[in-house]
C-alpha positions in Angstrom: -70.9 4.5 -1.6 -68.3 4.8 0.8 -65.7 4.1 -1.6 -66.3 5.8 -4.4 -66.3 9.5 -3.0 -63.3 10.5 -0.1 -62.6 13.3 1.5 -60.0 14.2 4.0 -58.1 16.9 5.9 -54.7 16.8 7.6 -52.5 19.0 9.9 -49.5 18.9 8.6 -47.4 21.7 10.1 -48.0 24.4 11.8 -50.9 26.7 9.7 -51.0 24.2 7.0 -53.5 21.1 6.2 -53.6 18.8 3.4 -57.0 18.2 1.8 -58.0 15.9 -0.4 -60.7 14.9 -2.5 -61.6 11.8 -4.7 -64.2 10.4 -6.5 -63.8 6.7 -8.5 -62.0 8.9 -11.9 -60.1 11.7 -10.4 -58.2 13.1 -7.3 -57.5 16.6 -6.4 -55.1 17.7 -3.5 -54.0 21.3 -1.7 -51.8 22.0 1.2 -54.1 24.9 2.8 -53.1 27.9 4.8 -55.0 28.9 8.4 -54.9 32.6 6.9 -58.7 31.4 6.5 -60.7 29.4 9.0 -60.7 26.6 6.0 -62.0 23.2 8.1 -64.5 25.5 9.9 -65.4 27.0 5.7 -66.0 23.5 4.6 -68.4 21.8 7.7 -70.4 25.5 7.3 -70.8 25.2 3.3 -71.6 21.6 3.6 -74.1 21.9 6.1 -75.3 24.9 3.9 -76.7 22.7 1.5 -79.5 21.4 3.9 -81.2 24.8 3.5 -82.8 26.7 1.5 -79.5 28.2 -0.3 -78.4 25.6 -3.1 -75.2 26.9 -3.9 -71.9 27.3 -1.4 -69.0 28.8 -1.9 -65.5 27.6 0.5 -62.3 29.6 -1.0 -59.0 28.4 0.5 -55.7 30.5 0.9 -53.0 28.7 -0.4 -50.5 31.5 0.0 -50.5 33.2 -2.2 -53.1 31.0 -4.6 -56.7 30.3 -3.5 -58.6 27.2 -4.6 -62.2 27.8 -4.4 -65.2 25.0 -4.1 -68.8 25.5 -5.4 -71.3 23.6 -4.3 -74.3 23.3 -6.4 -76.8 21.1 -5.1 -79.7 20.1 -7.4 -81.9 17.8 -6.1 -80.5 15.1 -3.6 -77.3 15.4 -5.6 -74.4 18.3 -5.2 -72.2 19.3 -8.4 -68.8 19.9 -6.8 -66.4 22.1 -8.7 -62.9 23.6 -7.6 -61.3 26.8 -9.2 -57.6 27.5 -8.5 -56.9 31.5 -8.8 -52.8 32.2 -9.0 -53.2 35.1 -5.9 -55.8 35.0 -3.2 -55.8 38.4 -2.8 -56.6 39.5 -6.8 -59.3 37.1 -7.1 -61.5 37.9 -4.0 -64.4 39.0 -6.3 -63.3 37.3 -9.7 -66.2 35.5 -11.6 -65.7 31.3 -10.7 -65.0 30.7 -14.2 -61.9 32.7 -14.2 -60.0 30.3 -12.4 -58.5 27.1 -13.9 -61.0 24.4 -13.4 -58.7 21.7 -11.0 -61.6 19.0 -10.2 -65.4 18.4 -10.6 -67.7 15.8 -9.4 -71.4 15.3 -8.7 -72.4 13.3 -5.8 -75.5 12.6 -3.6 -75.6 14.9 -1.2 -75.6 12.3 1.9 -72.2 11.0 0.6 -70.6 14.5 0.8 -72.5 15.1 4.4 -71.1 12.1 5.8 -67.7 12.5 4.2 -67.0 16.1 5.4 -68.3 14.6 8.5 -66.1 11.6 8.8 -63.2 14.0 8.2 -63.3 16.8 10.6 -64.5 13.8 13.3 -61.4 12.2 12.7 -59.1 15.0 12.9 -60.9 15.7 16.5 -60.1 12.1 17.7 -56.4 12.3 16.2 -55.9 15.9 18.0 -58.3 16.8 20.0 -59.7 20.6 20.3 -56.8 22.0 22.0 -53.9 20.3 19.8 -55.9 21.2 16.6 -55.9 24.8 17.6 -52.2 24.8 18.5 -51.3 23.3 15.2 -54.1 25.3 13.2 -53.1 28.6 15.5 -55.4 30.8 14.1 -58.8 29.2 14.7 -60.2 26.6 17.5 -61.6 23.8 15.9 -65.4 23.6 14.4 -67.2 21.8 17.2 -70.5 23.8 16.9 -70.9 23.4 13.3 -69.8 19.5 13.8 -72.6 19.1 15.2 -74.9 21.4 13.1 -73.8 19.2 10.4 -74.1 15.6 12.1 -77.7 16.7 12.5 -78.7 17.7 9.1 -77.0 14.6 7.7 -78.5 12.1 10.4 -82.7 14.6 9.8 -82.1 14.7 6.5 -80.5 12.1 4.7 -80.2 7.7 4.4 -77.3 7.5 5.0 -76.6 3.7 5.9 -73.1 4.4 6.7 -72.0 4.4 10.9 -72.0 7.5 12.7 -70.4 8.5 16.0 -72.6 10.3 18.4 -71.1 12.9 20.1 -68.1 14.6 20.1 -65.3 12.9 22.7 
């Protein structure tokens, strides 16, 4: 399971993050602005998905472009499809289907968990809270909803894969 779906996040400047996402056919990448609280978007909408709403939304700013995620889940499994719009601030309340399709994927649900997991976990070892919010500048790093989410994942799904504890 591990790898055939990947996910990550990087500070690579000042404001900006790389993300990337993978399954065993296809790979998808944007550099993301900190105009939105993107990381913080992600962890939220993922742990989402263990309620009683089925479908997430996570748009990105790209500056000017935006790349919106929906997150359908449907059983233990979650239908994963990312829009690119050409300027954020023209398609705030465009229709999904109006942007250009980039990526699409359907996984189980415990492999996206743990992978959105895995990801914001490491950029917290690699930087720390204070660091990440120097480089993200806008927003302090998503420790609450870290957790939220490592507790869904751990109540709710079988994952067999390791899992850290507690935040450092």
């Amino acid at each position: 399971m591990k790898g055939d779906f990947q996910f990550s996040w990087e500070l690579t400047g000042s404001g900006w993050a790389t993300c990337s996402i993978s399954d065993v056919s296809s790979k998808h990448k944007h550099f993301v602005s900190y105009c939105t609280d993107a990381l913080a978007d992600v962890v939220h909408g993922v742990a989402g998905l263990y309620g009683p709403t089925r479908t997430q939304r996570i748009s990105f700013d790209l500056e000017p472009g935006e790349v919106r995620w929906v997150l359908r889940g449907h059983g233990s499994n979650v239908d994963i499809t990312i829009y690119r719009f050409p300027d954020m601030s023209a398609s705030f309340d465009a229709p999904d289907e109006e942007g250009a399709l980039c990526w699409s994927s359907t996984q189980p649900r415990s492999a996206l968990g743990h992978a959105a997991l895995e990801a914001a976990q490491v950029l917290l070892r690699r930087h720390g809270e204070k660091e990440y919010q120097a480089k993200w500048v806008r927003y302090p790093f998503p420790a609450a909803a870290l957790q939220d989410l490592r507790r869904l994942h751990l109540r709710d799904d079988d994952c067999q894969l390791e899992h850290e504890l507690a935040l450092p």
